[in-house]
N, C-alpha and C positions, 0 to 999 in steps of 0.2 A: 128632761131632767127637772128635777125640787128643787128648790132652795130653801134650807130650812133653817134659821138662823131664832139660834136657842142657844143660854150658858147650860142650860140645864142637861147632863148627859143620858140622864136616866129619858126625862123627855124629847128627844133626839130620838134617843134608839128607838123610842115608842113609836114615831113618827115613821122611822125608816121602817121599821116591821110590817106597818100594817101597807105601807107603800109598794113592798116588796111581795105581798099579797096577791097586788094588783101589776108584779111583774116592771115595779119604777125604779128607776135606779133616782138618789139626792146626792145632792150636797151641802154639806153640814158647817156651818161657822159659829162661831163661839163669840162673836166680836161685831160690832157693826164695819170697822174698819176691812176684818178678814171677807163679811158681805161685800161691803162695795165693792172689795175686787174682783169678786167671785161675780157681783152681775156686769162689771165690764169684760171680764174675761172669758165669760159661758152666756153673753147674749141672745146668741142665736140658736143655743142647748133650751135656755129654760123654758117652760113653759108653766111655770104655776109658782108662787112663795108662800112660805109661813113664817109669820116674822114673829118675834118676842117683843111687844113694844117698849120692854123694860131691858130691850137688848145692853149689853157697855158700849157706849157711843163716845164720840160721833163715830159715822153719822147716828143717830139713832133710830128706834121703830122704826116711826113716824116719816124720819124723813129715809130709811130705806124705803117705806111703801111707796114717794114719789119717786125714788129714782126706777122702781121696778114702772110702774106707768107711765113713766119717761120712753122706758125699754119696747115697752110693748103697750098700747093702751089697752090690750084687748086680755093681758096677761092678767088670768085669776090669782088675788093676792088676800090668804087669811091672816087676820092679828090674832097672836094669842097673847093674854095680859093673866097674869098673877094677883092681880089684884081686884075683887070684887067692888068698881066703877060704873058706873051705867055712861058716865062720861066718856072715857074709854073707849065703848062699845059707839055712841053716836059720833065721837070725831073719823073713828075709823072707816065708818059709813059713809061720812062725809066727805074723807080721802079719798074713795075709791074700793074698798074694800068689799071683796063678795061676802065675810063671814067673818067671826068673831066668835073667838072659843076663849074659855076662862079654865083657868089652873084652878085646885088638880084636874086633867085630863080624864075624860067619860071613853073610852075607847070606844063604845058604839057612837057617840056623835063624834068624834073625829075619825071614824071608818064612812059614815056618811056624808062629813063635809069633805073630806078626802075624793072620794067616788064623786059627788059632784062637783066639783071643779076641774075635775079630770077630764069628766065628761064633754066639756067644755075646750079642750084641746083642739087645737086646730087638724080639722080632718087631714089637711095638706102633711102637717108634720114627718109623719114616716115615709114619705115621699120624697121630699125634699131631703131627709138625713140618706135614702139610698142614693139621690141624685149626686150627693156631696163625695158618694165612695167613688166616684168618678170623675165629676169637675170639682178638682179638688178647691176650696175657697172655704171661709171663715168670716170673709168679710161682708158689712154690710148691704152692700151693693151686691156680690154675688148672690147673699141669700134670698133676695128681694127677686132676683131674676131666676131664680129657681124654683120661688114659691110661684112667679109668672108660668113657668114651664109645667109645673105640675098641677096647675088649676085645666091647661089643655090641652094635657102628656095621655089623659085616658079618651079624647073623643077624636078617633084617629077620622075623622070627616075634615075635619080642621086643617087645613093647608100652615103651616106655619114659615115665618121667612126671620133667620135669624142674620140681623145687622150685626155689623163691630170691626174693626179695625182685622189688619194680617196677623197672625200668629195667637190670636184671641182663643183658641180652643172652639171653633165654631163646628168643626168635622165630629170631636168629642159631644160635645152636646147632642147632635144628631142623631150620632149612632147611640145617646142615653134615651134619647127619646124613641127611638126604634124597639130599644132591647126593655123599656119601661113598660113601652104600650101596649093596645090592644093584636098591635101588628106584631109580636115578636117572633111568631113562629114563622112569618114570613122573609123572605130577605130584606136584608140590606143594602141595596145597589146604588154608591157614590158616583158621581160623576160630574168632572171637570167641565164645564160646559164653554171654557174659553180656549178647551183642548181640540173641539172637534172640527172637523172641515164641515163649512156647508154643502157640500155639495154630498157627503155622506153621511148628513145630520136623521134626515127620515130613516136608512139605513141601519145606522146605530141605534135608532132610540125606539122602532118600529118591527125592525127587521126585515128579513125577505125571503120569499121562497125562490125555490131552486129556480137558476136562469131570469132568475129578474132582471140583471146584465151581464155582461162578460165573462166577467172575472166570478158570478156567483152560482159552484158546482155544487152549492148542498144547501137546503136550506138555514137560517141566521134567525135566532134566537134576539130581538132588542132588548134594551134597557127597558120599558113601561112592563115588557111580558118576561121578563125574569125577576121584575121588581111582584108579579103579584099581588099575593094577600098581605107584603112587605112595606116597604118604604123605598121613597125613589128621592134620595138626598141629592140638588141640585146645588155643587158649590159652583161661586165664581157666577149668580145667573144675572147678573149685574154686564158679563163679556158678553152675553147670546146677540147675536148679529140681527138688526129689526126686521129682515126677510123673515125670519127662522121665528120670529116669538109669536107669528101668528100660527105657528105649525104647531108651538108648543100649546098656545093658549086654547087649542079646538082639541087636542088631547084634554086636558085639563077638566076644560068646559063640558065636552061631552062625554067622556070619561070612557068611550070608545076608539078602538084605533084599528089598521089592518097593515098587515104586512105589506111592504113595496112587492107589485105585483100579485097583493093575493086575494082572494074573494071573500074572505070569511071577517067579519066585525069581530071585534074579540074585545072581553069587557077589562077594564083597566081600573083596579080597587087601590093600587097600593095610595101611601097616605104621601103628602108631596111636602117636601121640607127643602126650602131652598137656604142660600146661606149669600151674603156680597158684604163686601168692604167698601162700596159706592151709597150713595144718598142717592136711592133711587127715586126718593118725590121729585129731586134735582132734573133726572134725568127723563123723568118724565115730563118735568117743565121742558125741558128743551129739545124735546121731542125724540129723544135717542132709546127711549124706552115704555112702551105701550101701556098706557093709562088702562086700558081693560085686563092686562096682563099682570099686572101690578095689583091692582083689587082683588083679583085670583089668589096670587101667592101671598097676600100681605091678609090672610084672613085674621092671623095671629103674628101680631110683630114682637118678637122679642129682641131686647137689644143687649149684649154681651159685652160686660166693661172692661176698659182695658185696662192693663196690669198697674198703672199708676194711679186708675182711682180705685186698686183696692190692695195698697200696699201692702198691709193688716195681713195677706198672704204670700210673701214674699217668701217669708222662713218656712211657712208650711211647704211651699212648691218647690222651693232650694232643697229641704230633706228629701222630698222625694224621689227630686232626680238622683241625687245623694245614694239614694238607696238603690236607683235602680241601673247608674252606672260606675256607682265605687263601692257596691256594697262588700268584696272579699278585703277591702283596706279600711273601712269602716272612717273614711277619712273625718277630719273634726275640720270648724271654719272658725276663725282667729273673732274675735269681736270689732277690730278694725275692718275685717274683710266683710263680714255683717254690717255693717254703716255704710258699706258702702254701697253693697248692692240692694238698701232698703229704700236709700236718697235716688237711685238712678231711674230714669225714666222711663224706659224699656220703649223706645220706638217700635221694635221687633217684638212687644210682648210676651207672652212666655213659652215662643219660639224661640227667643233671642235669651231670654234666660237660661233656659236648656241648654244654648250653647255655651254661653261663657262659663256654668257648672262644667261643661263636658271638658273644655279645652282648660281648664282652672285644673282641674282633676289629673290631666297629662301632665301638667306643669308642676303639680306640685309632689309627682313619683308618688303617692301615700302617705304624703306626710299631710301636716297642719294646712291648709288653705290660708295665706296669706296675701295681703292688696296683690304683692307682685306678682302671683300668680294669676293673676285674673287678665284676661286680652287687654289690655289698658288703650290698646292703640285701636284698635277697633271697637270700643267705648266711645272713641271720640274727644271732643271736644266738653263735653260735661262734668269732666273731670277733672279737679281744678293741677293745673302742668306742676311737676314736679320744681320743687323750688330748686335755683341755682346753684344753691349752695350744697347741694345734696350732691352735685357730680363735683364741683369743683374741689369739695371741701372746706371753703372758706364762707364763715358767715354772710348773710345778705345782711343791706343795710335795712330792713322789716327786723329783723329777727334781730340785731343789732339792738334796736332800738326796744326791743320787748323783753329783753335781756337786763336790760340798765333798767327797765323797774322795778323789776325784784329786792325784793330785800339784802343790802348787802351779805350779810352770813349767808342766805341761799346762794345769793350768786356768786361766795367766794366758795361754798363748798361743789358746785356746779365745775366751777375755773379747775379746780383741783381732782374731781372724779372723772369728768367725760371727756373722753379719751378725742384724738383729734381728727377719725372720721366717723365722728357719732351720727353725723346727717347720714351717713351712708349704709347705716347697720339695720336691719331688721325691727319692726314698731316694738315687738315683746323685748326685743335686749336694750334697744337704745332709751326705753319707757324707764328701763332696772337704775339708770343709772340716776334720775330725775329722784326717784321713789327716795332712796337711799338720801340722796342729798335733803330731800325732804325731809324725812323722817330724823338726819341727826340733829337740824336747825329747830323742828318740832319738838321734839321729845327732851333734847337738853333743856330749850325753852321751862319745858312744863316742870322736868326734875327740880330748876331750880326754885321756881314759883311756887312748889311742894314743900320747899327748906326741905330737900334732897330725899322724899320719902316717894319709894315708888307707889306703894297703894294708894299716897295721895296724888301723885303725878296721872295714874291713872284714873282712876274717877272723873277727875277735872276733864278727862280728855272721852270718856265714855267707852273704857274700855276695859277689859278685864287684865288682870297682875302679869298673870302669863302672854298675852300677845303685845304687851308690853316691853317686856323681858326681851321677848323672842322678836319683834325689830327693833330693840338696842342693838342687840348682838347683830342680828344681820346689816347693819347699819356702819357697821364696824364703830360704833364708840368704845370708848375705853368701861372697861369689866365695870360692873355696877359696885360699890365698896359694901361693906358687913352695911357700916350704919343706914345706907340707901335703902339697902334690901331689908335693915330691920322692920317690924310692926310700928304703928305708928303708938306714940306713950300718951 
C-alpha cells in the first residue's frame, strides 16, 4: 500500500491512476494529522509515501517524511512541493528522501519515479501478507517474525525449530510453511513427539515390514516415509527421551532410514520443522538434550511471540474467533468487555483466548458480550475482585470517599437519580445514570454563562444547537423557554 498525502484532489487521483496501472492499491489523506494516523495504523501495509511538503500540518511534510523512516528506514519516500525551491528539493535529500517531484505534475516523470520506488519493494512483502491470511497478527513483533519465516519459508533444505510459549500458534505456522514452500505437494505429517513410547519410537517413525514382531501382520508405513517430498512437523521435540534423540539425529543427519526389520535404505527428503516450549540451549546445558541434535534442528530459529507482547492483536484474533464460532448471532462485544480482554495477559495465549471467546459466547445466548459474561473465575486473579459494595449494595468506604469530591450539584443530582442497587446493574445502564447527572449540572452551567442563549451555551461547549437540545431533553431538564431557544440579538 502508498501513502499519498496531498490537499490537492485532482493530484491524488493522478497519483492513484497511474498506481493502479501498476495494479497498487493507496491511501489518500488530505491532512498531515489524517497521515500520521494512517502511518501508525497501516504500518506494516505501507511500503512507499508521497508526501506534499506544503501538506496542513502538524505534523507537517517534513516532519511526516521522519515519521515514515522512523516506520521503516528502508521505506521509499517522495516529496512533492508546489513550489519552485531548489531548497525544497536539497532539505528533502537531506531527510531521507529518494525523489523530488515539483507541481504541476509531468505524468511521465511521476509514472517513472512511481516504477522506481516500487521497484524497490521489499521482495519478502507478498509473502509475508499471504503468511498474515493465516497467522493472523498486525502487530509489530508478529510481522518481524514473519518477514523471519519467509526469508526461509522457500529453501526447504533448512531444518527450522520454532520456539514460544503453549498455545502460541506454533502447529499453525508449521503447517504455513508446509503449504508456502517448495514442499507443498508433499504431506504434512505432525507429530507429538511427547506422545510416543519408546519402545515403538523406530516403529512409528521408520516403520516395519510384515513380522518384524508379534503383533506385526502387514507391513507399517512410518512417519519419515509418509512425510516424503512433504514436511515432518516435530511438536513438543523438547519431551524426546535422550536414548531416542540419537535415533532421531542419524535420520536427520543421514537423511536415510530403513524399516524395522527391512533390508532396503530408503531416502528421507521431507523438510524437518520442529516446534518446543522449553529453552533447549537450557537443556542442553544440562545435559537433558543433545548438543549435535540441537545444531540440526536449530538451523533456522524462529521465535513466536506471545499473545501479550503483541496486544495490538487482540481485537483482530477476538473477531475471528467471533466469526468462526458466533457467526449466525453476529454477536457485538461491550467496549468494557474490550478493556478487558486487551489488559489481560493470556498465560494460555491464543489458546486461552479462544476459550474464554467460546464460553463468553454461551454466556451471553447472542446477545451483547459483556465483563459478566467472560469466565472471570477462571481469569484468575488478574482481575481486579469485584468491589464489595456491588453484592452487598451499600457503598465502600473507597467509593465513599470519591463521592465527596465531586462537585456538590453533581453529587446532589447523583443522590437523586441512582437508584439504590446501581453497583449491581449492568456497565451500559448503571454508566446512564452518571451521564444524565452530568450533563444536567453541565449544560445548566453553560445555559446560564450564555445569559440563557442556547447557540451561545453551545459553542462555549463545542458543540452543535441540536445535540445540545437533544441532551437537555434527555437529561430531563425543564423545557428550554422561547427566549433560550431564540437567536442570539
Amino acid at each position: 500500500m502508498i501513502l499519498i498525502v496531498d490537499n490537492s484532489t485532482r493530484d491524488a487521483r493522478r497519483f492513484c491512476e497511474l498506481l493502479a496501472e501498476d495494479q497498487r492499491s493507496a491511501i489518500v489523506c488530505d491532512s498531515g494529522s489524517a497521515a500520521e494516523r494512517a502511518i501508525n495504523e497501516h504500518s506494516h501495509e505501507l511500503v512507499a509515501a508521497i508526501i506534499l511538503s506544503e501538506i496542513p500540518g502538524p505534523p507537517f511534510g517534513f516532519e511526516l517524511l521522519a515519521m515514515c523512516r522512523r516506520t521503516s528506514a528502508q521505506m521509499p519516500v517522495v516529496i512533492v512541493s508546489g513550489m519552485l525551491d531548489a531548497a525544497i528539493a536539497v532539505r528533502a535529500k537531506i531527510l531521507g528522501a529518494r525523489d523530488f517531484l515539483e507541481k504541476p505534475l509531468d505524468s511521465e516523470r511521476v509514472r517513472s519515479c512511481l516504477r522506481s520506488i516500487l521497484a524497490e519493494e521489499d521482495p519478502l512483502s507478498p509473502l509475508v501478507l499471504t503468511l498474515q491470511q493465516t497467522i493472523l497478527g498486525e502487530s509489530p513483533a508478529v510481522v518481524e517474525m514473519l518477514k523471519h519465516v519467509a526469508l526461509h519459508i522457500v529453501h526447504p533444505q533448512s531444518n527450522l525449530l520454532l520456539i514460544g510459549e503453549s498455545g502460541t500458534g506454533k502447529e499453525m505456522l508449521a503447517q504455513a510453511v508446509h503449504q508456502l514452500g517448495p514442499n507443498a505437494k508433499g504431506r504434512c505429517i505432525a507429530v507429538n513427539m511427547a506422545g510416543i513410547p519408546a519402545e515403538l519410537f523406530e516403529s512409528h517413525f521408520f516403520g516395519h515390514e510384515k513380522g518384524a514382531f508379534t503383533d506385526a501382520q502387514a507391513r507399517h508405513i512410518g512417519f519419515a516415509e509418509e512425510a516424503q517430498d512433504g514436511t515432518l512437523f516435530l511438536d513438543e521435540i523438547g519431551d524426546l527421551k535422550l536414548p531416542l534423540q540419537a535415533t532421531l539425529l542419524r535420520l536427520i543427519q543421514e537423511r536415510v532410514f530403513r524399516r524395522v526389520k527391512g533390508s532396503t535404505s530408503l531416502p528421507f527428503k521431507a523438510r524437518v520443522v520442529c516446534a518446543t516450549n522449553r529453552d533447549l540451549t537450557e537443556e542442553v546445558k544440562t545435559g537433558r538434550f543433545r548438543k549435535d541434535l540441537y545444531h540440526r534442528i536449530a538451523e533456522v530459529t524462529i521465535r513466536v511471540p506471545p499473545l501479550r507482547e503483541r496486544k495490538g492483536d487482540v481485537e483482530l484474533l477476538l473477531n475471528h474467533f467471533l466469526t468462526v464460532y458466533g457467526a449466525a448471532a453476529q454477536p457485538q462485544v461491550a467496549r468494557e468487555t474490550l478493556t478487558i480482554l486487551r489488559s489481560y495477559p493470556y498465560a494460555g495465549n491464543i489458546r486461552e483466548l479462544r476459550s474464554i471467546v467460546r464460553s463468553a459466547l454461551v454466556e451471553a445466548e447472542g446477545k451483547t458480550i459483556l465483563p459478566q459474561h467472560l469466565p472471570l473465575e477462571s481469569m484468575g486473579a488478574f482481575l481486579e475482585p469485584e468491589p464489595a459494595a456491588a453484592k452487598s449494595d451499600s457503598t465502600s468506604p473507597e467509593l465513599q470517599r470519591w463521592l465527596e469530591q465531586l462537585p456538590p450539584e453533581l453529587l446532589q443530582e447523583l443522590k437523586n437519580l441512582l437508584p439504590e442497587n446501581w453497583l449491581s446493574l449492568p456497565y451500559r445502564e448503571a454508566i446512564q445514570y452518571y451521564e444524565r447527572a452530568f450533563d444536567r449540572v453541565y449544560l445548566a452551567h453553560h445555559l446560564t454563562r450564555s445569559h440563557h442563549k442556547v447557540t451561545r451555551a453551545a459553542e462555549a461547549v463545542c458543540i452543535d444547537t441540536k445535540t445540545f437540545r437533544k441532551k437537555w431533553k434527555d437529561s430531563g431538564l425543564p423545557p428550554l423557554t422561547a427566549g433560550e431557544e431564540a437567536a442570539d440579538g
